[in-house]
C-alpha positions as CSV (number, residue, x, y, z in Angstrom):
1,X,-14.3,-15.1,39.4
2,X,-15.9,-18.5,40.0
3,X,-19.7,-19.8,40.7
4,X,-22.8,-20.2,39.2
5,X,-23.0,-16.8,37.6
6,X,-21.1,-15.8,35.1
7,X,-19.3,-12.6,36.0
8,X,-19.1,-9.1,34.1
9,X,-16.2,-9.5,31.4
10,X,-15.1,-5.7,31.9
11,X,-14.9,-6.5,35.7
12,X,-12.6,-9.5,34.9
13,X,-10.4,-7.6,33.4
14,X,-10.9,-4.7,35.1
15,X,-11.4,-2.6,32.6
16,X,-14.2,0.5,32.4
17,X,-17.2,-0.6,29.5
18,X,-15.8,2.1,27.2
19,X,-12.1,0.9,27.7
20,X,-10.3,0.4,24.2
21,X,-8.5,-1.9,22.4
22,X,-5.1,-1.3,23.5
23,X,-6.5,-1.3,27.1
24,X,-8.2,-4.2,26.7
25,X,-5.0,-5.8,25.1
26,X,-2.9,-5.0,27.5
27,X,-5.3,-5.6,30.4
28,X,-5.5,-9.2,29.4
29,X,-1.8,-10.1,28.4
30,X,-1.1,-8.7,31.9
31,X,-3.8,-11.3,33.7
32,X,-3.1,-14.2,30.9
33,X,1.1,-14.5,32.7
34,X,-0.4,-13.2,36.1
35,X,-3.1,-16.7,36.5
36,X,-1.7,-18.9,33.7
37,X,-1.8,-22.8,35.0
38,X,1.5,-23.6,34.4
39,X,2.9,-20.2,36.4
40,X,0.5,-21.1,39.5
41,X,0.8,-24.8,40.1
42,X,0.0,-24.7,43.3
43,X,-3.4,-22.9,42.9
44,X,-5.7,-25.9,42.1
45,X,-8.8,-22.6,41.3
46,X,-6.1,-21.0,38.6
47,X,-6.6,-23.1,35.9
48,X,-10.7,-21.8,36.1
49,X,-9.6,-17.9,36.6
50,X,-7.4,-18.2,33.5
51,X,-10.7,-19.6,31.6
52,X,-12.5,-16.6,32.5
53,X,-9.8,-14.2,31.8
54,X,-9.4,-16.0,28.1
55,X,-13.3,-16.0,27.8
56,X,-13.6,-12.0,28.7
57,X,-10.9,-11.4,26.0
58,X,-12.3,-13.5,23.3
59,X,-15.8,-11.4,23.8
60,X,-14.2,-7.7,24.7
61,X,-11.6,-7.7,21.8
62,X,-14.2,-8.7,18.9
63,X,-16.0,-5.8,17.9
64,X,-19.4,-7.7,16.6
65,X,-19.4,-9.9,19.7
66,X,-18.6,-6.9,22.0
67,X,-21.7,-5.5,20.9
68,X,-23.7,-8.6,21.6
69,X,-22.8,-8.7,24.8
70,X,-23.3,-5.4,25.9
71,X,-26.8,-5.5,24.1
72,X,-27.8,-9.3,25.6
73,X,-25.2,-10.4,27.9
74,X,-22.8,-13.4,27.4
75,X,-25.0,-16.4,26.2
76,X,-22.4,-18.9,26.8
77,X,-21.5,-20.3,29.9
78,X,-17.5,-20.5,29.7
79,X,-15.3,-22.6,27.6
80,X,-13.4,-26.0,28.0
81,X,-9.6,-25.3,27.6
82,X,-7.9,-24.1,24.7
83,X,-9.5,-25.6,22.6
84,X,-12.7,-23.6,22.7
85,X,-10.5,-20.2,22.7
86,X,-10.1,-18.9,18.8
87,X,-7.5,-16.6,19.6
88,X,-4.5,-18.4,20.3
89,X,-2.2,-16.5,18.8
90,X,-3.1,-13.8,21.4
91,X,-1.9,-16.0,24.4
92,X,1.5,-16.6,22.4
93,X,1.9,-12.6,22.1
94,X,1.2,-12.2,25.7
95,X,4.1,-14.3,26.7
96,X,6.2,-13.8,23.9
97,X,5.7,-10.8,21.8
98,X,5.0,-12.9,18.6
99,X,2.7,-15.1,17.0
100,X,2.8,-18.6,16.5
101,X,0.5,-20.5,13.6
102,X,-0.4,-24.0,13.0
103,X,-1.7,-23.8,9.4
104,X,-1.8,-26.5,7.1
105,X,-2.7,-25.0,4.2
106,X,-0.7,-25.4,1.3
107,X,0.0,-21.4,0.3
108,X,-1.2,-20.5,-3.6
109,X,1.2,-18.9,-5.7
110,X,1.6,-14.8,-6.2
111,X,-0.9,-13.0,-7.8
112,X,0.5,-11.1,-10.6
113,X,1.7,-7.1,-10.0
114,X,-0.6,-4.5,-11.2
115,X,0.7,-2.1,-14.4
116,X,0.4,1.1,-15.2
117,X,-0.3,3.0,-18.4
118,X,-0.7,6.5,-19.4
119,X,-3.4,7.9,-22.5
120,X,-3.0,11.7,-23.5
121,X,-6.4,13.0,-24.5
122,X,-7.8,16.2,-25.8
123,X,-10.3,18.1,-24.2
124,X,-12.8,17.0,-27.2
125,X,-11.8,13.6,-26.9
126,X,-12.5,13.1,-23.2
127,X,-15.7,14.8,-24.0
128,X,-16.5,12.7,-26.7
129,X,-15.1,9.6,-25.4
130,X,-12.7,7.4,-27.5
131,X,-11.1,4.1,-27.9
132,X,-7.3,3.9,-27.4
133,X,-4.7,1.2,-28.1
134,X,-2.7,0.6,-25.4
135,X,0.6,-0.9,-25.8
136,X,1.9,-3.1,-22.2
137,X,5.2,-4.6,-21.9
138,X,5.0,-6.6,-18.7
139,X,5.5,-10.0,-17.5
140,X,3.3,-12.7,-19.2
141,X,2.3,-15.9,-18.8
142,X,4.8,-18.4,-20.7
143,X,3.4,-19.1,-24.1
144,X,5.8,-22.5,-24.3
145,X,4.8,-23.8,-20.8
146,X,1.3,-22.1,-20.0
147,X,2.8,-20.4,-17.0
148,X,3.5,-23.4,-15.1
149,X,7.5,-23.3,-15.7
150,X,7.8,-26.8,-16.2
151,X,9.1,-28.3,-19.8
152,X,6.2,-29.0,-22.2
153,X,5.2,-32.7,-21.7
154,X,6.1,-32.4,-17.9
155,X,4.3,-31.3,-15.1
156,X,5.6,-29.9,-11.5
157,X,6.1,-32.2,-9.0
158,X,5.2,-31.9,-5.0
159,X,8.0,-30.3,-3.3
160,X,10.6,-32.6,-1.9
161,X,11.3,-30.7,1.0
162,X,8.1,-29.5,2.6
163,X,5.8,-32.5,0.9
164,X,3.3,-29.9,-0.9
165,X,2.4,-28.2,2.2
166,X,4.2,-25.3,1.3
167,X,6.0,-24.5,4.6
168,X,8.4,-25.8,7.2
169,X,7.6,-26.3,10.8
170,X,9.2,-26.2,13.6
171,X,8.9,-26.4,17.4
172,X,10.0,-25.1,20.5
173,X,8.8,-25.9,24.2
174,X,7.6,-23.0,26.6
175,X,5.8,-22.7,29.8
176,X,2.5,-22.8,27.7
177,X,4.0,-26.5,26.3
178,X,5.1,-27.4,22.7
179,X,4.4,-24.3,20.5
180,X,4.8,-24.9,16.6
181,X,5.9,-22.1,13.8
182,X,5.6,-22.3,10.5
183,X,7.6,-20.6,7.5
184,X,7.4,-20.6,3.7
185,X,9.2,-23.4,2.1
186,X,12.3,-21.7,0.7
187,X,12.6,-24.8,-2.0
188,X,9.3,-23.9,-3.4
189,X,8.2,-20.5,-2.4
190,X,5.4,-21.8,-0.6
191,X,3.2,-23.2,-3.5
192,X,3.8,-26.7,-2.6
193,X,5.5,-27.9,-6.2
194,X,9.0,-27.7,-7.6
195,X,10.1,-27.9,-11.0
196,X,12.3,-30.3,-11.7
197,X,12.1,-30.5,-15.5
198,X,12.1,-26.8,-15.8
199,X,11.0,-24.9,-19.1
200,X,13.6,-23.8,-21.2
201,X,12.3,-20.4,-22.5
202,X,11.2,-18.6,-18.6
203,X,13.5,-20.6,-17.0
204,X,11.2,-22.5,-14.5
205,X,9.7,-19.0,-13.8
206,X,6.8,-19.5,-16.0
207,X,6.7,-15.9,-16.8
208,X,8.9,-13.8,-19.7
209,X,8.6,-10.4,-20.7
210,X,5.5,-9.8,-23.3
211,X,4.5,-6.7,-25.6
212,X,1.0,-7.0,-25.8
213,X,-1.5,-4.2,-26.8
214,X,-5.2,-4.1,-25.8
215,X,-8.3,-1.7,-26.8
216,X,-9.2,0.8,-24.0
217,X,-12.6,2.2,-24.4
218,X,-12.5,5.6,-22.2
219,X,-15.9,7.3,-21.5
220,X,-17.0,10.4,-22.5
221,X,-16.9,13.1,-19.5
222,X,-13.2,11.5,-18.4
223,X,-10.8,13.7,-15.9
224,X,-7.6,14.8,-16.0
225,X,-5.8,12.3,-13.1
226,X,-8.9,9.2,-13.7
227,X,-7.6,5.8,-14.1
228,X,-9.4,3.1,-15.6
229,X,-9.1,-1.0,-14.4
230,X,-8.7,-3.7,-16.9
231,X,-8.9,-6.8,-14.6
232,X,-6.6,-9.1,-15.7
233,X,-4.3,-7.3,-17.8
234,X,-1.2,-6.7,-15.7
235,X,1.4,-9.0,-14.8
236,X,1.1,-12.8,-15.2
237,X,1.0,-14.8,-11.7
238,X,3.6,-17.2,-10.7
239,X,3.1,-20.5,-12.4
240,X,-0.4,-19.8,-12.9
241,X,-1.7,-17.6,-10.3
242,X,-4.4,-15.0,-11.7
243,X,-2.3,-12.0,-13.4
244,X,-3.1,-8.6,-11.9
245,X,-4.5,-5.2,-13.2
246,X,-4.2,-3.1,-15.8
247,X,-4.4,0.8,-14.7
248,X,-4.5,3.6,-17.2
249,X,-4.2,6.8,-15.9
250,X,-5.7,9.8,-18.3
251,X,-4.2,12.7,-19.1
252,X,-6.3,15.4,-20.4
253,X,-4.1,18.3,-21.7
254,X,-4.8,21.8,-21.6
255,X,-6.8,23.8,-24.1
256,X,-6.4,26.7,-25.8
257,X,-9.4,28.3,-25.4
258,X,-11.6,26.2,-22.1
259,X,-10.8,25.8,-18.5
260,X,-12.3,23.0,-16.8
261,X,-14.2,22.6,-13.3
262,X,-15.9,19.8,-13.1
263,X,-18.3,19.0,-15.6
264,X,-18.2,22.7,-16.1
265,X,-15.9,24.7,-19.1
266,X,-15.2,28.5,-18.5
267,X,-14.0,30.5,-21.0
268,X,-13.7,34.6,-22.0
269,X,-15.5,36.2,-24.2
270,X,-14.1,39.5,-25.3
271,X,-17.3,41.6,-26.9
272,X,-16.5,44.9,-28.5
273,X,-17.9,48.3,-26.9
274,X,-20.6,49.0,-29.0
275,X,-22.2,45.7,-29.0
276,X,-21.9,46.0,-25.3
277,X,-23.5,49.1,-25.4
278,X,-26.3,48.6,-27.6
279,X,-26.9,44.7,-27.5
280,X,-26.1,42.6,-30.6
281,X,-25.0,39.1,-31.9
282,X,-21.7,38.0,-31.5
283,X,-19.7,34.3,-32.1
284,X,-18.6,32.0,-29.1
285,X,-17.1,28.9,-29.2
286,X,-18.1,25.7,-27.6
287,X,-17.6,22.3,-27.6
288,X,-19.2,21.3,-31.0
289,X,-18.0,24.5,-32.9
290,X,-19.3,28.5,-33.0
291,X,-22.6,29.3,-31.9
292,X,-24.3,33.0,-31.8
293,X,-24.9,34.6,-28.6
294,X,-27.3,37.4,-27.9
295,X,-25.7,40.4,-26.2
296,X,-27.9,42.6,-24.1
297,X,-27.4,46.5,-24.3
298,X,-26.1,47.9,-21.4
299,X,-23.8,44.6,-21.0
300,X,-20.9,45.5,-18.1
301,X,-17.1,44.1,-18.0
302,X,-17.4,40.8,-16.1
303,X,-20.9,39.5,-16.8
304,X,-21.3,36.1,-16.6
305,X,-23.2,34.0,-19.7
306,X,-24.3,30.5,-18.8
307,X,-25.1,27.9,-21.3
308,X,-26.5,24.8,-19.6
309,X,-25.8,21.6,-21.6
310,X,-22.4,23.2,-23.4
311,X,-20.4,21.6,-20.7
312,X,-18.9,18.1,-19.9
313,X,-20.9,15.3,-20.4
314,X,-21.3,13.6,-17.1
315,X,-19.6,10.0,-16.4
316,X,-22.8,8.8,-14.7
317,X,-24.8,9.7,-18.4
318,X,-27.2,12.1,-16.7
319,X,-26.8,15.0,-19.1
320,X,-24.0,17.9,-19.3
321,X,-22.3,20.4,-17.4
322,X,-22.7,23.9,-18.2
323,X,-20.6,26.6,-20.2
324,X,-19.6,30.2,-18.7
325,X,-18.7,33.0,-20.6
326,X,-17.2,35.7,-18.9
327,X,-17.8,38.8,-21.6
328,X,-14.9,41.2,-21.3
329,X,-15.7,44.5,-22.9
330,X,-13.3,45.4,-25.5
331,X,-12.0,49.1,-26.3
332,X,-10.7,49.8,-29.3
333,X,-7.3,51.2,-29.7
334,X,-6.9,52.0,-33.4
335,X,-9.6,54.5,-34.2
336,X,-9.6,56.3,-37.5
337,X,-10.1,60.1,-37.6
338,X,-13.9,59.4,-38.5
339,X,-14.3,56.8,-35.5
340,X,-12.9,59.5,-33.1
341,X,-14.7,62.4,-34.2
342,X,-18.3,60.2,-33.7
343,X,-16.7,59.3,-30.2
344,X,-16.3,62.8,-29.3
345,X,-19.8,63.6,-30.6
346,X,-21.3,60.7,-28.4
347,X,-19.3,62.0,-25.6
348,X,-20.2,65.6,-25.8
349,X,-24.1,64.4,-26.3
350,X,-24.1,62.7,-22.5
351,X,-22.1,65.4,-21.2
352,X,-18.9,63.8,-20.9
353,X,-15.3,65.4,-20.7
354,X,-12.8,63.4,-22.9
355,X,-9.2,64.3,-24.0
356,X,-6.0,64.9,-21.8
357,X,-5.6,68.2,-20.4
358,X,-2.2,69.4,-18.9
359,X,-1.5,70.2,-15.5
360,X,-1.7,74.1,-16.3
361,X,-4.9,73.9,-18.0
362,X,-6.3,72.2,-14.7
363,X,-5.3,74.7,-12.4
364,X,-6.1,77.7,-15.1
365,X,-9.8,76.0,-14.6
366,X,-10.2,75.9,-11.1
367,X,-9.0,79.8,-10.5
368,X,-11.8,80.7,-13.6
């Protein structure tokens, strides 16, 4: 694995050059305790071997840089001890299963939880669109302290036990040397401050349960299911950490008359026998109220009527969904003596048998 030229990373860790991530993961945690320094003393060449292993890893296990390098080759020569090794973590969980961290930030404080909130709507509302006032009892930012917790006048103070830094360290030795762990500060949660003057209405929480109530303004074309974000609305963060969001889910309840796909409606239409058979005007309904449609003679059980534009409106603004009318040819059932006798004339006109017959008769028929 030593010399001038740098070798192949997939050959150092033996790996094929479509091997995965798991493979390549457990390729190198396998090499990493097989050539570590401090588990070959006596090799004065494993210290360089364990370089290369770490420098095939660093390149094979990043996606962006695993492209590089099978595009260009590696344009770096090696790398001088840990410290030029970003993954360190990654030689911690091939010893030991876990992962150590050295950070010294100072954690920030919870963001708030997200709500939710329900709005019934008609179907002519979510077509129309319509502003709704939404009432949200959650957790709020103190109105006595401003959400920091501590009494008015005061102001929290850097934790005591972790110094602001917002964790607690500690360290062990290992073969790799002195490895450090870090945990949240239980005194402060991890933010770093304590109050010690705490505020008498949340308690030091700097949060109490609010009813608040807000203007939702829901577009027209809206879905059944759709849910709306209101950043910022939801629960307060801790002492002053940005709140979360408001969600309101819509519910569109059923109609009477439409059945919705889409931006589509879909509705029947029942059209009486004669205007089927002869063509006329009857009344649909739509969206905006009744309209006339033209039947066309000869008009069969099942036809489909589109109306373009009679639909949804569409949430992207780009016009309206269609209407379809599926005509259903109605038959009357209550004809007058008059009514049937023009029936029976119409029938007898095209030739058409009408009236029950009895079994009898039938046969009496057929033998004639």
């Amino acid at each position: 694995m030593t010399g001038g030229m740098a070798a192949d990373h997939y050959s150092t860790l033996g790996v094929s050059r479509d091997a995965g991530q798991d493979e390549i993961k457990r390729a190198y945690r396998r090499l990493a305790r097989q050539h570590h320094p401090d588990a070959n003393r006596e090799d004065p060449e494993a210290e360089e071997r364990f370089k290369e292993i770490t420098r095939a890893y660093e390149v094979l296990s990043d996606p962006d840089k695993r492209e590089r390098y099978d595009l260009y080759g590696d344009d770096r020569a090696g790398v001088g001890g840990f410290g030029g090794f970003g993954g360190i973590s990654d030689i911690f969980e091939a010893f030991f299963g876990g992962v150590s961290t050295a950070s010294s930030r100072t954690r920030s404080p919870g963001r708030g939880a997200d709500v939710l909130a329900e709005v019934e709507l008609t179907l002519e509302e979510a077509a129309a669109g319509v502003e709704r006032e939404v009432e949200v009892t959650t957790l709020g930012a103190c109105p006595r302290c401003d959400g920091t917790g501590a009494a008015p006048g005061t102001r929290p103070a850097r934790c005591s036990e972790c110094g602001g830094v917002g964790e607690l360290r500690t360290v062990r030795r290992t073969m790799l040397g002195n490895v450090m762990t870090a945990t949240a500060c239980p005194r402060c949660g991890g933010t770093g401050q304590e109050i010690r003057d705490a505020c008498d209405r949340c308690s030091g929480a700097g949060r109490v349960t609010l009813t608040d109530s807000l203007t939702v303004r829901i577009p027209p074309g809206v879905d059944d299911g759709a849910h709306l974000r209101v950043s910022g609305r939801g629960q307060a963060g801790i002492r002053g950490a940005r709140a979360g969001d408001l969600y309101v889910q819509i519910r569109v309840l059923p109609h009477a008359t439409f059945r919705r796909a889409g931006d589509d409606l879909g509705c029947e239409i029942a059209v009486p026998m004669t205007v089927a058979a002869l063509g006329g005007t009857i009344e649909v309904p739509t969206l905006e109220g009744p309209e006339d449609l033209e039947v066309a003679p000869g008009t069969q059980p099942g036809q489909i009527v589109r109306l373009r534009g009679r639909g949804m409106p569409r949430l992207d603004g780009r016009g309206r969904g269609e209407l379809v009318l599926v005509l259903n040819v109605s038959v009357p059932t209550d004809l007058d003596d008059d009514q049937a006798a023009a029936l029976r004339r119409l029938a007898e006109l095209r030739g058409e048998e009408v009236g029950h017959k009895g079994f009898f008769d039938r046969i009496k028929e057929a033998f004639q």
